[in-house]
VOZA-752174 format. One line per field, with one value per residue (C-alpha): residue in one letter; x, y, z. Coordinates in Angstrom, 2 decimals. Layout:
BEGIN
type = c(a	...)
u = c(X	...)
v = c(Y	...)
w = c(Z	...)
This chain:
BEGIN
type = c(x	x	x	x	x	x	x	x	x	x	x	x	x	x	x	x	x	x	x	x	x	x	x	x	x	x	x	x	x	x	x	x	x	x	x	x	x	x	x	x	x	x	x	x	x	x	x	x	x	x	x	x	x	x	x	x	x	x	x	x	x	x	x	x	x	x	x	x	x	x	x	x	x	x	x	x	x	x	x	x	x	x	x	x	x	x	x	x	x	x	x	x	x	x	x	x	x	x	x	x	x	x	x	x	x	x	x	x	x	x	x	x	x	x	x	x	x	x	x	x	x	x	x	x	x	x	x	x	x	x	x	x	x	x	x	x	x	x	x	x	x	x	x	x	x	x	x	x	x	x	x	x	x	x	x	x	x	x	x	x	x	x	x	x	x	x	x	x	x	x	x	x	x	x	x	x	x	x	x	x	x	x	x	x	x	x	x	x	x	x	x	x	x	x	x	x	x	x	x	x	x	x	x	x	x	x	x	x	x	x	x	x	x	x	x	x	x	x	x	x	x	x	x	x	x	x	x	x	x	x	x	x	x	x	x	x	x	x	x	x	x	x	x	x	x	x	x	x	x	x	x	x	x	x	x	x	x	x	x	x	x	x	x	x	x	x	x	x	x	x	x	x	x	x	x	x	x	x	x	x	x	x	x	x	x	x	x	x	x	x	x	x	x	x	x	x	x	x	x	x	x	x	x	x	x	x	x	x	x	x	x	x	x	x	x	x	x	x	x	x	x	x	x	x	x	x	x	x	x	x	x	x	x	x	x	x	x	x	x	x	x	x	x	x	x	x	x	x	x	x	x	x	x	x	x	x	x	x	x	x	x	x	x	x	x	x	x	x	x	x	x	x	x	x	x	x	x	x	x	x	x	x	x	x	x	x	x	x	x	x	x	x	x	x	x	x	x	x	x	x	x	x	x	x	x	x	x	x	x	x	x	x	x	x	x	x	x	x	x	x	x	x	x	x	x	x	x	x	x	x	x	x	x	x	x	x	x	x	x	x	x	x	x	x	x	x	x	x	x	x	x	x	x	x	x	x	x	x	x	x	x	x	x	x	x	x	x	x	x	x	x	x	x	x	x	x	x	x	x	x	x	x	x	x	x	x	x	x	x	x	x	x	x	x	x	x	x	x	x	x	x	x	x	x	x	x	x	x	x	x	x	x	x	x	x	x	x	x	x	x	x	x	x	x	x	x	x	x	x	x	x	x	x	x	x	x	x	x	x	x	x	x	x	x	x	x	x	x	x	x	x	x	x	x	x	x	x	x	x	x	x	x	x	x	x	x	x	x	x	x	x	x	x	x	x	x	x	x	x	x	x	x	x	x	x	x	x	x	x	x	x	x	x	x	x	x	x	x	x	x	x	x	x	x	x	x	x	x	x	x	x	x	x	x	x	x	x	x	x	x	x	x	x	x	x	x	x	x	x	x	x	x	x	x	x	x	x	x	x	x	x	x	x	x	x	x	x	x	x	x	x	x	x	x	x	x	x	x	x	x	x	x	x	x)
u = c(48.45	46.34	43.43	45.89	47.93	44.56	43.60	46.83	46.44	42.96	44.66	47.73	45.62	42.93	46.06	45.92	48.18	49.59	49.28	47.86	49.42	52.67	52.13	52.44	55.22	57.62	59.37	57.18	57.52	58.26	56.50	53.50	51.75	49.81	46.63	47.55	48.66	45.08	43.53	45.57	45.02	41.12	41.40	43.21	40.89	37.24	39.01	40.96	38.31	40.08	38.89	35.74	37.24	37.19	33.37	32.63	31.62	33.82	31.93	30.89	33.31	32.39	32.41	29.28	27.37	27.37	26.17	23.31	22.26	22.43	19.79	17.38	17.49	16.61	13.32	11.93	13.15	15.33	17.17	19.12	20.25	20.83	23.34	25.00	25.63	27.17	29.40	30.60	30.94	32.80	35.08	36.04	36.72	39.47	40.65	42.22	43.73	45.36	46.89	48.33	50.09	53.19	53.36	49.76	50.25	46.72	44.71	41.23	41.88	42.56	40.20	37.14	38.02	38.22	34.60	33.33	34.71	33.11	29.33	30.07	30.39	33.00	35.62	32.90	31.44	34.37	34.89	31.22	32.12	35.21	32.57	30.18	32.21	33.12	30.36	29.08	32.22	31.20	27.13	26.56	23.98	22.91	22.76	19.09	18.38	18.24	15.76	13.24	15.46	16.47	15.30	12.67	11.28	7.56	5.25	1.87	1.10	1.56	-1.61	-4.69	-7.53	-4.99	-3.57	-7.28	-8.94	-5.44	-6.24	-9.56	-8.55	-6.46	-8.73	-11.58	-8.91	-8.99	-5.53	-3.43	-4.58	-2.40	-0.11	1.98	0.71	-2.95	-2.27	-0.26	-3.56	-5.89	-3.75	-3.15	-6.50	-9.21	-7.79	-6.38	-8.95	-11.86	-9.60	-9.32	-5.70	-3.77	-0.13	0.66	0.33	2.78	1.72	2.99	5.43	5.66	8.23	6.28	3.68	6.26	7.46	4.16	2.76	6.03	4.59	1.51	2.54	2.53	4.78	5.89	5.70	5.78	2.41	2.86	0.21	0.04	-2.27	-4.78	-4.54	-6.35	-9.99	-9.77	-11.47	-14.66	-17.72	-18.79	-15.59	-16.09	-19.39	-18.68	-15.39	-17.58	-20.14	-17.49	-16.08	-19.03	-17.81	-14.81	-17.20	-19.90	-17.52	-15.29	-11.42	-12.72	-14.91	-11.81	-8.54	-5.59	-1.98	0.99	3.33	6.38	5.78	2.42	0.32	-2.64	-4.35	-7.87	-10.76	-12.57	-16.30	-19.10	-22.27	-24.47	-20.94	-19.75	-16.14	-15.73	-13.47	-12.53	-12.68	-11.19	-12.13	-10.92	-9.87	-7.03	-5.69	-2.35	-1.27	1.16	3.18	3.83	7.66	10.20	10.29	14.21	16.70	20.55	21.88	25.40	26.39	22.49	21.29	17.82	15.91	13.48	9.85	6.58	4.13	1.48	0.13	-1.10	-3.63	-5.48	-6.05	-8.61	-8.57	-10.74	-9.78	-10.75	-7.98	-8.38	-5.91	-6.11	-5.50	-4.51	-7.37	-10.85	-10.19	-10.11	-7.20	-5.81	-7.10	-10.33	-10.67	-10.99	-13.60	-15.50	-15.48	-16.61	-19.75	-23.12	-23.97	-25.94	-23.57	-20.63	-19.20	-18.74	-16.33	-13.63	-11.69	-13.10	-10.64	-12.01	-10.28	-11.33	-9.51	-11.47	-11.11	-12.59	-13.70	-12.79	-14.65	-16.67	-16.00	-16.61	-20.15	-21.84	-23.36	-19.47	-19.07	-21.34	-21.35	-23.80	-20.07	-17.94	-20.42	-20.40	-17.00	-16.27	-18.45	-17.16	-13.56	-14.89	-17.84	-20.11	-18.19	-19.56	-17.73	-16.78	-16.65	-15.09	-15.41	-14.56	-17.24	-16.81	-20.04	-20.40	-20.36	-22.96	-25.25	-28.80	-31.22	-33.22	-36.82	-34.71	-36.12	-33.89	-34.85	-31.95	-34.58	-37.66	-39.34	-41.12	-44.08	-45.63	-44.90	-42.19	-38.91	-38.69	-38.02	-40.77	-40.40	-40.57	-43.74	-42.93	-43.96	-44.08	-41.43	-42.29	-40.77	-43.44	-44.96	-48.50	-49.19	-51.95	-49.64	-46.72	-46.30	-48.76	-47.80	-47.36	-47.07	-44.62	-46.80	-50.10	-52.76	-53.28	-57.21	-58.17	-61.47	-62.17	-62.88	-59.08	-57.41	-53.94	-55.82	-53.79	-51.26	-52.75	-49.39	-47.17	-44.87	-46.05	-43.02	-42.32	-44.19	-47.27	-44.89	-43.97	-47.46	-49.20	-47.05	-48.24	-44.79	-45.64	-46.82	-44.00	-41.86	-43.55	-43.43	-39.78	-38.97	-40.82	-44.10	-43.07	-43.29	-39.54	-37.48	-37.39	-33.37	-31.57	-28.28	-26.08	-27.71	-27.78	-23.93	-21.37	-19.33	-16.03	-18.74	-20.70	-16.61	-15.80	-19.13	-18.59	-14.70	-16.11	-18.39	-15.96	-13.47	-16.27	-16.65	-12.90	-12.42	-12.82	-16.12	-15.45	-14.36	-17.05	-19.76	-23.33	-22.87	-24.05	-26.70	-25.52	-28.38	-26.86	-30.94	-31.94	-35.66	-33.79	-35.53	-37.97	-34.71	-32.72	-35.92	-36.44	-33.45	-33.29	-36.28	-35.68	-36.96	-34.78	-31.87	-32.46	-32.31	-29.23	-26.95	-27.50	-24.22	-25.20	-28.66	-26.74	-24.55	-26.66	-29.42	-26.67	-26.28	-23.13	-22.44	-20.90	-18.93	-17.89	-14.54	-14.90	-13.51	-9.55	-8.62	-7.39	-4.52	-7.60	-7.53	-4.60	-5.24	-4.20	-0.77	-1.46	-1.59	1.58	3.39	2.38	3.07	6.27	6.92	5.14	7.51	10.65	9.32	7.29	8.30	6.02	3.56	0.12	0.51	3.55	1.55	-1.12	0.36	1.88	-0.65	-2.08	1.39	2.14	-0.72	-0.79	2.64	2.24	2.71	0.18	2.26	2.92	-1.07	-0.92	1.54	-0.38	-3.40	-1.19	-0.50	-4.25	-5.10	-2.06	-4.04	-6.91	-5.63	-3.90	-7.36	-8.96	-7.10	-7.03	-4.25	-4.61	-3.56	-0.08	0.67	-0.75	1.56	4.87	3.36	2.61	6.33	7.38	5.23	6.00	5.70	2.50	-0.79	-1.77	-0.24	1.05	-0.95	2.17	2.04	0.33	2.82	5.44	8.04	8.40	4.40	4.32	6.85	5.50	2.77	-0.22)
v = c(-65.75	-64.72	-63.22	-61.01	-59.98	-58.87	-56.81	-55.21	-54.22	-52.96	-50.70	-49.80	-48.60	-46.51	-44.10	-40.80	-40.45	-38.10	-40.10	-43.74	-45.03	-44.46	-47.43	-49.37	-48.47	-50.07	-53.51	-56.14	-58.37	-61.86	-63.23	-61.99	-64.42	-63.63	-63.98	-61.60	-58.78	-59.44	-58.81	-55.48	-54.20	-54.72	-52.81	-49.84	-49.54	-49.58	-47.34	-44.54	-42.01	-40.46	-42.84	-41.55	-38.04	-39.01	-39.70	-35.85	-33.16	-30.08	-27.71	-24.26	-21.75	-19.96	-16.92	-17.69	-19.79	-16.81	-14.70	-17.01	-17.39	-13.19	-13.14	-15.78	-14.15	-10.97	-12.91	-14.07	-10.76	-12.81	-9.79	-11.91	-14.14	-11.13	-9.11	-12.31	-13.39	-9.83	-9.96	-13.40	-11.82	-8.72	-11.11	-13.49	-10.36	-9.04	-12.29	-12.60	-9.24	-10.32	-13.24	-11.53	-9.35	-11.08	-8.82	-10.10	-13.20	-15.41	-13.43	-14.97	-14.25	-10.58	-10.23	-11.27	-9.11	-6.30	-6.60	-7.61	-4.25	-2.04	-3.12	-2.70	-6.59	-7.90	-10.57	-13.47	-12.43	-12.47	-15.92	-16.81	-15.30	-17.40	-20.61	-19.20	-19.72	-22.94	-24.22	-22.74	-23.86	-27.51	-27.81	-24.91	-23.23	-21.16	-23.60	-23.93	-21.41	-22.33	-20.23	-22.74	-25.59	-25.60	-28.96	-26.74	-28.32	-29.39	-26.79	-27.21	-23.70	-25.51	-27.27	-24.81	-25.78	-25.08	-21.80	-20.95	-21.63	-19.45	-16.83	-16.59	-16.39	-13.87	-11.61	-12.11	-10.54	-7.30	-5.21	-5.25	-8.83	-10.80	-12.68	-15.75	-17.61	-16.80	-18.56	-21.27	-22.38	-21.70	-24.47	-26.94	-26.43	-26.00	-25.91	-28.91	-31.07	-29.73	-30.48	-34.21	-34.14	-37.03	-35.61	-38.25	-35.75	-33.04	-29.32	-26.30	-24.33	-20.64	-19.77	-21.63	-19.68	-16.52	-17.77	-18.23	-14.34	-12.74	-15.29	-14.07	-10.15	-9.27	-7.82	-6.76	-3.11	-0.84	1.06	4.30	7.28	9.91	9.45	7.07	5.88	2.32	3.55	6.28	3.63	2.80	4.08	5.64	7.74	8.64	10.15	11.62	13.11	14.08	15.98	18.15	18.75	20.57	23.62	24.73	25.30	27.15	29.26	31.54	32.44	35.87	35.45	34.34	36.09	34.28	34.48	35.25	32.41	33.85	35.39	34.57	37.49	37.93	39.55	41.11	40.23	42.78	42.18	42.80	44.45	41.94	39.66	38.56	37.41	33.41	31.83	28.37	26.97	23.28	20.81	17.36	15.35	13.59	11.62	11.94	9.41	10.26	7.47	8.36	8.78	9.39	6.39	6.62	7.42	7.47	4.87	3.10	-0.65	-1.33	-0.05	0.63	2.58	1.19	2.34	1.48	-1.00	-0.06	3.37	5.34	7.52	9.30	13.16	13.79	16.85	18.60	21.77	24.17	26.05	29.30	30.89	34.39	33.87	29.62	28.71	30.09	32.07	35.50	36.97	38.56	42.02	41.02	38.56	41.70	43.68	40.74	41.07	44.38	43.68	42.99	39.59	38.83	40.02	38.13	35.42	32.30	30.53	32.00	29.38	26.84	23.89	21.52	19.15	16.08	13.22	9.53	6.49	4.70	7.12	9.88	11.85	9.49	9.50	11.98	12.36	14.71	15.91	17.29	18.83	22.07	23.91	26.55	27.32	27.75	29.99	32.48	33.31	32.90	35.17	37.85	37.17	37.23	39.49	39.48	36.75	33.45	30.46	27.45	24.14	21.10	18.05	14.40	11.85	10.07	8.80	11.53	13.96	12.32	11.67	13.13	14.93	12.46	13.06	12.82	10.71	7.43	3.97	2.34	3.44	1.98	-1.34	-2.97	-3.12	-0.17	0.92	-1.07	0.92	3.47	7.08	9.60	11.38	14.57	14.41	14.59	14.48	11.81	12.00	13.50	10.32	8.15	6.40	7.16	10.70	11.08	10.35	12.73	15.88	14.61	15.06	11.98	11.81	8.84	8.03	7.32	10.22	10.49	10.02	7.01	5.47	1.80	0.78	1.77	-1.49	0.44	1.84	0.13	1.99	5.43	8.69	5.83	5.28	3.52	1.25	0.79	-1.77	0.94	4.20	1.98	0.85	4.51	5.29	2.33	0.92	-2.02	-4.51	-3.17	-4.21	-7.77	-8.61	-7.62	-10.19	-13.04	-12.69	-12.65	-9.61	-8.55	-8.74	-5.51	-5.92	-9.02	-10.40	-8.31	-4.71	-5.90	-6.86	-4.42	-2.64	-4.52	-7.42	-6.39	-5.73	-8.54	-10.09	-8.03	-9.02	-13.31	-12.43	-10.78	-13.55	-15.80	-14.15	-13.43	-17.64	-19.48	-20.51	-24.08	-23.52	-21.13	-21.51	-19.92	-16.16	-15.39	-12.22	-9.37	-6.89	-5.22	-3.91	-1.36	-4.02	-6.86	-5.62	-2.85	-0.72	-0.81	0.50	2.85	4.83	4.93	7.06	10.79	12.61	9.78	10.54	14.32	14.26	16.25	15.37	17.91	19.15	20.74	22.08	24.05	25.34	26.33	27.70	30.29	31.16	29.62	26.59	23.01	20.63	16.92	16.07	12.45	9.25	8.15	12.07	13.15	15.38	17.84	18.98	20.65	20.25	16.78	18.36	20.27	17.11	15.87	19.18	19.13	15.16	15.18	18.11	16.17	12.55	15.02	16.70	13.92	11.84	9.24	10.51	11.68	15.21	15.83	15.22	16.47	19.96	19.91	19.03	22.59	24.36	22.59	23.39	27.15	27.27	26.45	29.80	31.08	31.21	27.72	26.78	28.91	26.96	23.88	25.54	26.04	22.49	21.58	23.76	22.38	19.04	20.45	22.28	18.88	16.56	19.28	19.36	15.21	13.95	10.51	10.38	9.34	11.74	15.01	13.38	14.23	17.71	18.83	17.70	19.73	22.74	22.79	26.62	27.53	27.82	26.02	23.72	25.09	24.39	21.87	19.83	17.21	17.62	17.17	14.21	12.98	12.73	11.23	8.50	8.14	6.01	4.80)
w = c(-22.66	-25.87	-23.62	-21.48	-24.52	-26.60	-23.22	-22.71	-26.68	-26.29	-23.69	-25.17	-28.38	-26.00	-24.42	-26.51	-29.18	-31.81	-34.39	-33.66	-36.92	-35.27	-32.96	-35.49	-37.44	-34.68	-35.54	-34.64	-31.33	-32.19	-29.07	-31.05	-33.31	-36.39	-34.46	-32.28	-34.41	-36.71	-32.80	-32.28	-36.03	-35.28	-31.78	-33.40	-36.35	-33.75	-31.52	-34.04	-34.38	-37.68	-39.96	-40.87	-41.65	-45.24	-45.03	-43.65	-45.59	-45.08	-42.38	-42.62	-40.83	-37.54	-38.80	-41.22	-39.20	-36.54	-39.43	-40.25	-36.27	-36.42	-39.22	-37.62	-34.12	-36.58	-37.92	-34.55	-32.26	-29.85	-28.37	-26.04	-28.66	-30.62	-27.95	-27.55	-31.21	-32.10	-29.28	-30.71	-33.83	-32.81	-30.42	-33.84	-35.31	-32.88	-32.31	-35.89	-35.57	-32.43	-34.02	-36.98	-34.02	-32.75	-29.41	-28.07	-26.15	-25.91	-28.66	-27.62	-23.99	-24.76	-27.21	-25.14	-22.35	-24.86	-25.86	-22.50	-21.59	-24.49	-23.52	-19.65	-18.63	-16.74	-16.81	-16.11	-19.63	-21.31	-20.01	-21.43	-24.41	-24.92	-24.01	-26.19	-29.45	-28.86	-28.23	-31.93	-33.37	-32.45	-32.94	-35.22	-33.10	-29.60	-26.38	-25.29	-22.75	-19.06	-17.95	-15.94	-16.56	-12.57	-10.67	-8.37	-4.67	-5.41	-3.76	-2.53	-4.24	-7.51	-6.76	-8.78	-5.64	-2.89	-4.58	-5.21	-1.82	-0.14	-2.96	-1.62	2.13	1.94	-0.55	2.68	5.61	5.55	5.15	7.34	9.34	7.15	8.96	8.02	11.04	10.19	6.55	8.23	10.29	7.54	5.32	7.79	9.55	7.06	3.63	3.18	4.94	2.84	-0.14	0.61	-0.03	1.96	2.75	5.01	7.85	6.42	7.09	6.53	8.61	8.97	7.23	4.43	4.57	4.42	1.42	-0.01	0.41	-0.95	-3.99	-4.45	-3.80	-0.24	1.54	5.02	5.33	8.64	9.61	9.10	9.47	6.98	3.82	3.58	-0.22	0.17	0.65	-2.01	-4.28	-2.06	-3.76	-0.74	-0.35	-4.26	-3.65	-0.58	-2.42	-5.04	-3.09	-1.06	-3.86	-5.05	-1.84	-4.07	-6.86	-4.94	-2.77	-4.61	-3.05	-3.43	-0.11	2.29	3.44	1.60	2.80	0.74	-0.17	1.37	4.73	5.39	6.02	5.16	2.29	2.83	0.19	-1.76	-0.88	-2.85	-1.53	0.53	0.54	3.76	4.49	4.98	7.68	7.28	10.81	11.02	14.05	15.34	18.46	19.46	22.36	24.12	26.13	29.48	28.88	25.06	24.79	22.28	20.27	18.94	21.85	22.06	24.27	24.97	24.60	23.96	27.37	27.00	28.93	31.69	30.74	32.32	30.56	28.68	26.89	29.98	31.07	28.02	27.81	25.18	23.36	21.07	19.39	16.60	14.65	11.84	9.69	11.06	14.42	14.82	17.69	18.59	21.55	22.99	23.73	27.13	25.75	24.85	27.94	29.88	27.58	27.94	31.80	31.42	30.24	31.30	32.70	30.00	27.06	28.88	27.76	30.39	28.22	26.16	24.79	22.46	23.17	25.59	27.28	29.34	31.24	30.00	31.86	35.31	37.83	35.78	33.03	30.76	26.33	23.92	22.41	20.55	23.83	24.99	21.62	22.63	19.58	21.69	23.04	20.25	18.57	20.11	20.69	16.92	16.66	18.40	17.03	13.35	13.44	10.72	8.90	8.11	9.04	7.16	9.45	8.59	10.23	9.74	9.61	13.16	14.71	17.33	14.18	12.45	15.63	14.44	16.54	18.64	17.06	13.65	10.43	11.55	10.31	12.48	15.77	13.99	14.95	12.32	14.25	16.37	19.65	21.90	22.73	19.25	19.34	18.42	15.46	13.49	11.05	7.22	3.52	1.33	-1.50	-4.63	-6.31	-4.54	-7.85	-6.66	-7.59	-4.95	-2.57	-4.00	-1.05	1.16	5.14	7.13	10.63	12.35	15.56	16.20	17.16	20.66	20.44	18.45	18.53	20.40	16.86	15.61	14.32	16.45	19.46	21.87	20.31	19.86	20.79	20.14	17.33	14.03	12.98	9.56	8.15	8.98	7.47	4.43	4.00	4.36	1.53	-0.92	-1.32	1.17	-2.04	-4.29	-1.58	-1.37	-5.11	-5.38	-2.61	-4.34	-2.76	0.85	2.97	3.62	6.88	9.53	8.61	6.66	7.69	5.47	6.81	10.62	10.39	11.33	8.87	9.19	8.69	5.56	3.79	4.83	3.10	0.13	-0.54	-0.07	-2.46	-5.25	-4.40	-5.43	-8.64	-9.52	-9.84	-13.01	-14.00	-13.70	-9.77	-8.84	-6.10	-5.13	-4.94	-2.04	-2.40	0.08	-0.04	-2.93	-3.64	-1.87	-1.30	0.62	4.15	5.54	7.05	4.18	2.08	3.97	4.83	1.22	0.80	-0.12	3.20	5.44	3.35	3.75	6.95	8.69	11.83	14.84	14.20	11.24	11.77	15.10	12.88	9.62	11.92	13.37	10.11	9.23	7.36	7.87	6.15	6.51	5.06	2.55	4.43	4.58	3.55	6.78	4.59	4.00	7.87	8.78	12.36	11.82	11.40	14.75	16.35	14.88	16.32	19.52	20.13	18.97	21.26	24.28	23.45	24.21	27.58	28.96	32.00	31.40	34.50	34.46	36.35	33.84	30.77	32.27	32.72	29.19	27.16	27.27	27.62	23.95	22.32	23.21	22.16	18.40	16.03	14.09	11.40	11.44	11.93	8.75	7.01	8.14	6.23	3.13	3.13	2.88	-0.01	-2.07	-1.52	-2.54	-5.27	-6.65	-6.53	-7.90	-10.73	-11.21	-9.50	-7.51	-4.20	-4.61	-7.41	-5.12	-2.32	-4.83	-5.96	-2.81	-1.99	-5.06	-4.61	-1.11	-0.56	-2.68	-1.99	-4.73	-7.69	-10.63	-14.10	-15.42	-13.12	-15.15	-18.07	-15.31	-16.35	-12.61	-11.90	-15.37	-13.67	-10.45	-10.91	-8.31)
């Protein structure tokens, strides 16, 4: 009876009262014994929390301890704290004018709202707000922040050697042959084996490896054409930049036509004596395909269109365009003096647009041998006598084929004779470091009459390779001593890969050197001297690197000159853009059938203004205008945008506040 009478006490004195005194005040059971009610006095004195108020020390008000937070988030810059604190501050504020206000019902509701409102938050700030002081009201300070605080999944990318060795990966692919399943394979596969890490068997999935490239930056973006802006930083592009650059320096405006902003028509140059008017003639190919349709169609309830598989047959086209007149060719008027003339004054082809059909049975690829330059020539000249033409190209292969008895170290052997083209003779650099040597001609075969006693008479009206070349010029024990002693390969492993291969060399290596010291390998050496083999060496000397493509020594020796545009700046030819008219023209009108695209193709292209060829040329020199005067690629992409009918950029444009803001 005691034991459930001291429990039901115990109880009784635990329920919340007003006052827990007042329990006790009531007249006292008599079923109760004096044991009892010393039990129930002992309960109510553990359990009455009030007691001790006599031992605390009288606290600071709100209103200063918000005060004193203010002036220490002041000391350490804690702007967060800082926003927060005076927004407490203002809040206690209004909420003791509320209260002195008998018409506002629920002060510190209204109040918090009301400065919620006046720095543009919303009701879940007020609502903070109101937590806020409270919770400064009981432990005098800020909560801790939360930032971080969340119970995170455990992630493999936590790990340093896995995030390094995927770092690394992904810095080797080259752009755009990222792909979540390629990463996926690479952990599972390779990374985590050569790690030694036991998972129990767990890999990666895909969407894993998603999550894991939006970590470390990447992102999925749709191929577009337009500007090239990722190779504007390769050192080859620089120079090659750099050196066309040099053509706006050395040819003044003052030698070409240039074409008012408005209407464009053309304003004639005033020519010096000996001058002689310059005519910027642009060239480039492109392919059409017949089954190249119109990409975005209208359709109803999702019924798409049946199309045939695949891209079609290609029609390959090669074209040059000019401001004054759009395309190198005669017109009707002039096709008919030309027939009036002698056989020998006549010309056989008036157009300088050539079209062929590639594929099986059909007309074979374009080379440098279907890019007769012997053809376009002419009729140039006769459109533009007397002038001097300007022609740009791009730097594809069949551009930059050389002439076959050209100075070429790729076609050398190291040894004579075997199967090696047969050279032009030449003279040994001046910056050979034997002076004797210095100027001296050198001839790249063998004389056809040697004597028996000839250590190379079985070789005699052959080629000499270039160990022989290399060693006629006394470089041969340079060569050796640089390499350690040891005579140098024809061609090492990093010069005989491909070029995909050698960047793909080159970005291993700088992921190599971008790791920590302590996690660093052997850098590999990638032929980064111009020594590391006997073909490397010697394209590098001064007469091999002198030596021009055909292209250009057809052109130059009619008296006219040639250009190659720099790599990944395909914005600088505005027949580019001429492409870009006519296929959007062909998508709309095309059936998807060879004999239709066929018959179009040339229909299109003949169609195009010559005001808008001229507009396209516009377009060009605002680019050219804008990297001449600085701007990265990105940045001339907006001012071309802004200066979109000029000829040029105007002089603010670097003091402009939205280039300023529109970083690469």
């Amino acid at each position: 009876m005691k034991l459930r009478n001291s429990v039901e006490l115990v109880i009784l004195a635990a329920e919340p009262q007003d006052d827990l005194s007042d329990c006790f005040q009531e007249a006292p059971d008599p079923e109760l014994t004096s044991e009892d009610i010393q039990l129930r006095s002992r309960a109510v004195e553990w359990i009455n929390p009030l007691d001790d108020e006599e031992d605390e020390v009288e606290q600071q008000p709100i209103y200063q301890v918000v005060q004193r937070l203010i002036k220490d988030a002041q000391r350490f810059k804690s702007f967060s704290s800082l926003m927060h604190l005076h927004s407490v501050k203002a809040f206690l504020e209004l909420r003791e004018k509320y209260r002195l206000a008998p018409r506002i019902k629920n002060p510190a509701m209204r109040a918090s709202q009301v400065i919620a409102k006046s720095i543009g938050k919303g009701p879940y700030f007020a609502k903070k707000l109101r937590s806020l002081t409270r919770y400064i009201g009981r432990f005098r300070t800020l909560p801790p922040p939360t930032a971080g605080k969340h119970n995170a999944h455990p992630s493999l990318l936590n790990n340093e050697r896995i995030a390094q060795a995927v770092r690394r990966y992904l810095t080797v692919l080259a752009d755009g042959e990222i792909t979540p399943l390629k990463l996926l394979r690479q952990v599972n596969n390779v990374i985590i084996p050569a790690l030694g890490l036991d998972l129990a068997g767990q890999k990666i999935s895909e969407s894993c490896a998603r999550r894991w490239l939006v970590k470390l930056g990447y992102e999925m973006k749709e191929v577009k054409k337009g500007m090239y802006v990722d190779g504007h930083e390769r050192a080859d592009v620089l120079l090659g930049y750099l050196d066309f650059g040099s053509y706006f320096d050395l040819i003044l405006i003052s030698l070409r036509r240039i074409y008012k902003d408005k209407d464009l028509e053309p304003i004639e140059p005033t020519l010096a004596v000996g001058e002689k008017l310059h005519i910027p003639v642009f060239h480039d190919e492109s392919i059409c395909r017949s089954n190249d349709l119109r990409r975005r169609v209208w359709v109803r309830e999702g019924r798409m269109p049946l199309r045939k598989k695949g891209e079609g047959r290609a029609i390959h086209i090669s074209d040059f365009i000019v401001e004054q007149t759009g395309r190198i060719i005669l017109n009707e008027e002039q096709r008919k003096l030309n027939e009036q003339l002698p056989v020998d004054q006549r010309l056989a082809v008036t157009d300088a647009r050539k079209i062929i059909y590639p594929g099986k049975n059909s007309d074979g690829w374009w080379n440098m041998e279907k890019l007769i330059m012997k053809r376009t020539l002419p009729i140039f000249e006769r459109l533009y006598p007397g002038a001097v033409g300007e022609f740009f190209f791009d730097q594809s292969s069949a551009h930059g084929a050389f002439a076959p008895d050209a100075l070429n170290a790729k076609e050398m052997n190291v040894k004579p004779g075997g199967k090696q083209r047969m050279m032009h003779p030449t003279f040994i650099p001046m910056d050979n470091p034997n002076p004797a040597l210095r100027g001296q001609p050198q001839s790249m075969s063998f004389p056809a009459e040697l004597p028996p006693c000839h250590p190379h008479y079985e070789f005699r009206g052959k080629p000499k390779g270039m160990r022989q070349v290399i060693e006629e010029r006394g470089l041969l024990d340079y060569l050796t001593s640089v390499n350690g002693g040891k005579v140098p390969p024809g061609e090492c492993k990093f010069c005989k890969a491909s070029r995909e291969k050698q960047e793909q060399l080159m970005r291993e290596a700088q992921a190599i050197v971008d790791e920590p010291d302590e996690t660093r390998e052997d850098i590999p050496q990638l032929g980064t001297s111009i020594a590391c083999c006997m073909r490397r060496f010697l394209s590098e000397q001064e007469d091999f690197k002198a030596e021009k493509p055909l292209l250009q020594i057809v052109i130059e020796e009619a008296g006219h000159k040639c250009y190659f545009l720099p790599k990944f700046h395909c914005e600088l030819n505005p027949i580019e853009m001429y492409w870009g008219w006519t296929k959007t023209r062909l998508r709309v009108a095309a059936d998807g059938t060879f004999p239709t695209a066929k018959r179009l193709v040339p229909d299109i292209l003949d169609s195009c203004p010559t005001k808008t060829i001229r507009a396209f040329f516009r377009k060009t020199w605002r680019y050219m205008d804008a990297y001449r005067k600085g701007l990265n690629a990105k940045e001339a992409e907006y001012a071309i945008k802004k200066y979109r009918s000029h000829r040029a950029i105007g002089r603010n444009v670097m003091m402009s506040l939205e280039i300023m803001h529109n970083p690469a």
